[in-house]
C-alpha positions in Angstrom: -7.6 -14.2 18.8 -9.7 -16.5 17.1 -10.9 -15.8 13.8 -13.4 -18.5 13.4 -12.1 -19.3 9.6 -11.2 -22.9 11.0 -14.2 -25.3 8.7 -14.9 -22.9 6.3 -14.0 -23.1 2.6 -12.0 -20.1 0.8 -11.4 -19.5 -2.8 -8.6 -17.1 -3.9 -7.9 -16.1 -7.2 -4.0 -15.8 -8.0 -3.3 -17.9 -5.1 -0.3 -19.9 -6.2 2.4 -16.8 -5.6 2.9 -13.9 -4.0 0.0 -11.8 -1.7 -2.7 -15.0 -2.8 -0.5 -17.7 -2.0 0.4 -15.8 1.7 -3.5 -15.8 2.1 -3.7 -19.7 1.4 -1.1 -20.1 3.7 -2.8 -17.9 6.2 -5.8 -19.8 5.9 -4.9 -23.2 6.3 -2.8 -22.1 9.3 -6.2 -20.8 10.4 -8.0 -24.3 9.5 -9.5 -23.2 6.8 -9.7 -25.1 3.8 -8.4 -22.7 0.8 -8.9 -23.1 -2.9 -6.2 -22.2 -5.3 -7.5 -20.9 -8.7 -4.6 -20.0 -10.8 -3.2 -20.0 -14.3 0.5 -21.6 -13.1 -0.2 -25.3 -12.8 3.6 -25.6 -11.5 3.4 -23.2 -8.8 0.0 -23.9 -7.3 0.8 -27.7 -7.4 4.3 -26.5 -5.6 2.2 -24.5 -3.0 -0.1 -27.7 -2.5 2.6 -30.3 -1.9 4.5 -27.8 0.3 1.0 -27.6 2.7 0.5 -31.2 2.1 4.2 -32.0 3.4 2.9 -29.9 6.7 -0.5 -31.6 7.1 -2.2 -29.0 6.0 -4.6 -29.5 2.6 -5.4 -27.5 0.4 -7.5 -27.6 -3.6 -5.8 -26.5 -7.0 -8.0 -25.6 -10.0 -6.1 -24.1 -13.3 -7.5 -21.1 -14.8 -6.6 -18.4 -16.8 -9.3 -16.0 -15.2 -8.9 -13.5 -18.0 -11.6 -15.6 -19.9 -15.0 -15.5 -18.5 -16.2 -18.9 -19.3 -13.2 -20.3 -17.4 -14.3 -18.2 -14.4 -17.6 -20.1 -14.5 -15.6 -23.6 -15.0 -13.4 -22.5 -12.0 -16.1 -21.9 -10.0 -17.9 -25.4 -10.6 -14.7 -27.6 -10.8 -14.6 -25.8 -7.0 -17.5 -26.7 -5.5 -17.1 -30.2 -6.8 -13.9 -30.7 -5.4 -14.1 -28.7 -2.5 -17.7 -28.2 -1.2 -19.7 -25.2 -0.9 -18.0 -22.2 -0.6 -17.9 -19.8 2.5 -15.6 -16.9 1.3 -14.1 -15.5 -1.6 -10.5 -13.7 -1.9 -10.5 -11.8 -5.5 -6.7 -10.8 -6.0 -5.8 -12.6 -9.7 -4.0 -9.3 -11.6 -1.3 -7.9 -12.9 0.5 -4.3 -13.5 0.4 -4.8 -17.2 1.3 -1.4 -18.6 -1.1 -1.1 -21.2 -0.6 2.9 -20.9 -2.8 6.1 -22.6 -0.6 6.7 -25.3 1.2 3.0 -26.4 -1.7 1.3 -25.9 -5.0 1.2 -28.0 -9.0 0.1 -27.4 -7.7 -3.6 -27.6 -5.6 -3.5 -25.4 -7.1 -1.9 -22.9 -10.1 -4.3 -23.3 -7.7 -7.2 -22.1 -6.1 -5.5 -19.6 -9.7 -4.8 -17.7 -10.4 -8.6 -18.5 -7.0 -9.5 -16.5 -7.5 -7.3 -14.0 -11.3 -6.6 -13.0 -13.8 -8.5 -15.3 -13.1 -11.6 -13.5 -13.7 -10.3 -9.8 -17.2 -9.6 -11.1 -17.5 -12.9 -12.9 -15.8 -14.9 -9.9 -18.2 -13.0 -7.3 -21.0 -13.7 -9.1 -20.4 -17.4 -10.1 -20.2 -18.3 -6.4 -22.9 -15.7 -5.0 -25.1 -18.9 -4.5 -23.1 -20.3 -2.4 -21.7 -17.1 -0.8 -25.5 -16.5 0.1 -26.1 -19.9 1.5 -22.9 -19.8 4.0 -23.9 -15.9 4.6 -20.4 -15.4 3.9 -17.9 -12.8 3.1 -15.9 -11.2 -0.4 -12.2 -9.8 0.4 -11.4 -7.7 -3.0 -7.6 -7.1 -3.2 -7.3 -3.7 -4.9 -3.9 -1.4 -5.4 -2.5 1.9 -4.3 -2.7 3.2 -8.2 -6.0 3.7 -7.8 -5.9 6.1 -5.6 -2.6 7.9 -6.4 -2.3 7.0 -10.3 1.4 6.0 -11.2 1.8 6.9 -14.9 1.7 4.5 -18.4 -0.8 1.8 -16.7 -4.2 2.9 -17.8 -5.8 -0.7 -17.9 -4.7 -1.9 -14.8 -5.6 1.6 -13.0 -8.8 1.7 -14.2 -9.4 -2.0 -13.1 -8.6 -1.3 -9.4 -10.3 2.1 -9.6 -13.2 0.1 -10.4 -12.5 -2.7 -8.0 -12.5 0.0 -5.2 -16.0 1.2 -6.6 -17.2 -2.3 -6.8 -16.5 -3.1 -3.3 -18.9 -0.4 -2.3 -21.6 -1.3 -5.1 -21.6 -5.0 -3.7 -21.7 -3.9 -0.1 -24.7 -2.1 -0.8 -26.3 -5.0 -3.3 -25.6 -7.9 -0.5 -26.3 -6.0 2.8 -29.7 -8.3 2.4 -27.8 -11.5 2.4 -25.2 -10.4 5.5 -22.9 -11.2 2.3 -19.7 -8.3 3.9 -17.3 -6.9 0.5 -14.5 -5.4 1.6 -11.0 -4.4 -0.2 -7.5 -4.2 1.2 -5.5 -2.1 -0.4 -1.9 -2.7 -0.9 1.1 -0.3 -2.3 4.9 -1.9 -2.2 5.0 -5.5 -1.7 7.4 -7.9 -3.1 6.1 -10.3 -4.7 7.7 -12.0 -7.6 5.8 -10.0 -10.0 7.5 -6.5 -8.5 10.7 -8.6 -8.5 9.8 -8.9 -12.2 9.1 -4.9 -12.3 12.3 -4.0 -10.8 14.4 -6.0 -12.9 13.3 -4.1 -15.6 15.9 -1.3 -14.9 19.4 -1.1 -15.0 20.2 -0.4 -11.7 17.2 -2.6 -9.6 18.4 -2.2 -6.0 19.1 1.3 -6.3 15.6 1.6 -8.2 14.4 -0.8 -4.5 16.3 1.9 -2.2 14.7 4.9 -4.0 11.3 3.4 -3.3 11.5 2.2 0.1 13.0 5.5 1.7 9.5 6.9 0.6 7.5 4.6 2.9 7.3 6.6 5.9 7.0 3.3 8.5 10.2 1.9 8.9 11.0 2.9 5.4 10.9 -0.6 4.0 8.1 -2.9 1.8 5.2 -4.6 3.4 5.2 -7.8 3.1 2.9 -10.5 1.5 1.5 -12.1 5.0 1.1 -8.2 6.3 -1.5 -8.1 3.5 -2.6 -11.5 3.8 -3.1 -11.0 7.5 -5.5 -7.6 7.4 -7.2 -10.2 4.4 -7.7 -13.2 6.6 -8.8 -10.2 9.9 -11.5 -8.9 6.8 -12.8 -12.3 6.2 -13.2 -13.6 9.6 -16.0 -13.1 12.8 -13.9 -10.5 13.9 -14.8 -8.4 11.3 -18.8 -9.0 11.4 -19.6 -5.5 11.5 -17.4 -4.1 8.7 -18.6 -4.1 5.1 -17.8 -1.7 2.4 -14.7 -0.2 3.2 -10.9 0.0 2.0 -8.2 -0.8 4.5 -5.1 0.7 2.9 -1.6 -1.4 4.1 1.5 0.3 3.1 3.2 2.0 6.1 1.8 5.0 5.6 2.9 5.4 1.3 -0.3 6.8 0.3 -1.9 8.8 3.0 1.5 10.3 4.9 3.5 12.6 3.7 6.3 10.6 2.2 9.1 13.2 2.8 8.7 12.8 6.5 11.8 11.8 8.6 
């Protein structure tokens, strides 16, 4: 199947590691030409050299997204080293545990601006060009916001909101054939969870615990899975579908987890 991305530009946030870095890689495999905006200089320029070493290219541009003004300066240092854009992959975040009861106003302030003010800063930074190329928004969401997991107000309410964002801006853009969609991931390791599970005492028994929950082959997605229903969201193929969450967890969230 051809998904028409080869030519176009891309711009994912967080694309230097784990689910955004699979997308880049998806992309340029694609013929795509994908922009990294990340906060890790090492790993993006890592990622880079490792596409350049396959012939493939791709754009790196540093920036902590949790600060507004460098979403705008991401955005411009983008289209000047890049071209106009065609597509935009929001997925920067983190899990931050900025919880209901250790937590405070402050707090939770930052963990919004980590985790969702940036997706509407990013999307609206680039909405000239995104208007221009009659392109596409891919808004990468979580599972805790539609099941809650306990001690991570901030970053729940950010994807809660993502989720009611990707609807709002389907609605706002219909005008501009602009299509917002969100993919919705649960378990995937990425070396952020690897982070997570080190936290406990025990972290492969925490790992087995988890994945014998997942009702499809009781086991984790993985990063390209989401990158690949991502890349399917942002190409031709997908012309007619705007506004909608496509949940990719084998099942975790809407099967009954204590099936066989």
């Amino acid at each position: 199947m051809d998904l028409g991305l080869a030519g176009r530009t891309v711009m994912v946030t967080g694309g230097a590691k784990g689910i955004g870095a699979a997308v880049v890689r998806g992309l340029v495999a694609e013929g795509a030409g994908a922009i990294i905006v990340d906060k890790d200089p090492d790993a993006g320029r890592a990622l880079c050299e490792e596409l350049r070493e396959a012939g493939q290219a791709c754009t790196l541009v540093v920036a902590d997204l949790a600060d507004p003004a460098a979403c705008r300066g991401a955005a411009e240092e983008a289209e000047a080293a890049a071209g106009p854009l065609h597509a935009l992959v929001n997925n920067a975040g983190v899990n931050d545990g900025v919880g209901l009861e250790d937590g405070d106003a402050d707090a939770f302030v930052a963990s919004l601006h980590r985790n969702l003010v940036h997706y509407y800063e990013m999307t609206r930074c680039t909405l000239g060009a995104l208007r221009a190329a009659r392109g596409s928004v891919v808004n990468v969401a979580s599972k805790v916001a539609l099941t809650g997991q306990g001690g991570t107000s901030g970053y729940a309410a950010s994807k809660g909101a993502v989720l009611a964002l990707t609807r709002e801006w389907a609605v706002d853009l219909l005008e501009d054939g602009i299509r917002v969609n969100a993919v919705v991931p649960a378990e995937v390791m990425t070396p952020l969870y690897r982070q997570w599970l080190d936290t406990f005492p025990d972290p492969e028994a925490k790992l087995e615990s988890i994945v014998t929950r997942i009702p499809l082959g009781k086991r984790m997605t993985t990063a390209e899975e989401i990158a690949a229903a991502v890349l399917f969201l942002l190409s031709a193929q997908a012309g007619h579908i705007t506004g909608q969450h496509l949940v990719v967890d084998g099942g975790y969230v809407h099967l009954d987890r204590a099936l066989p």
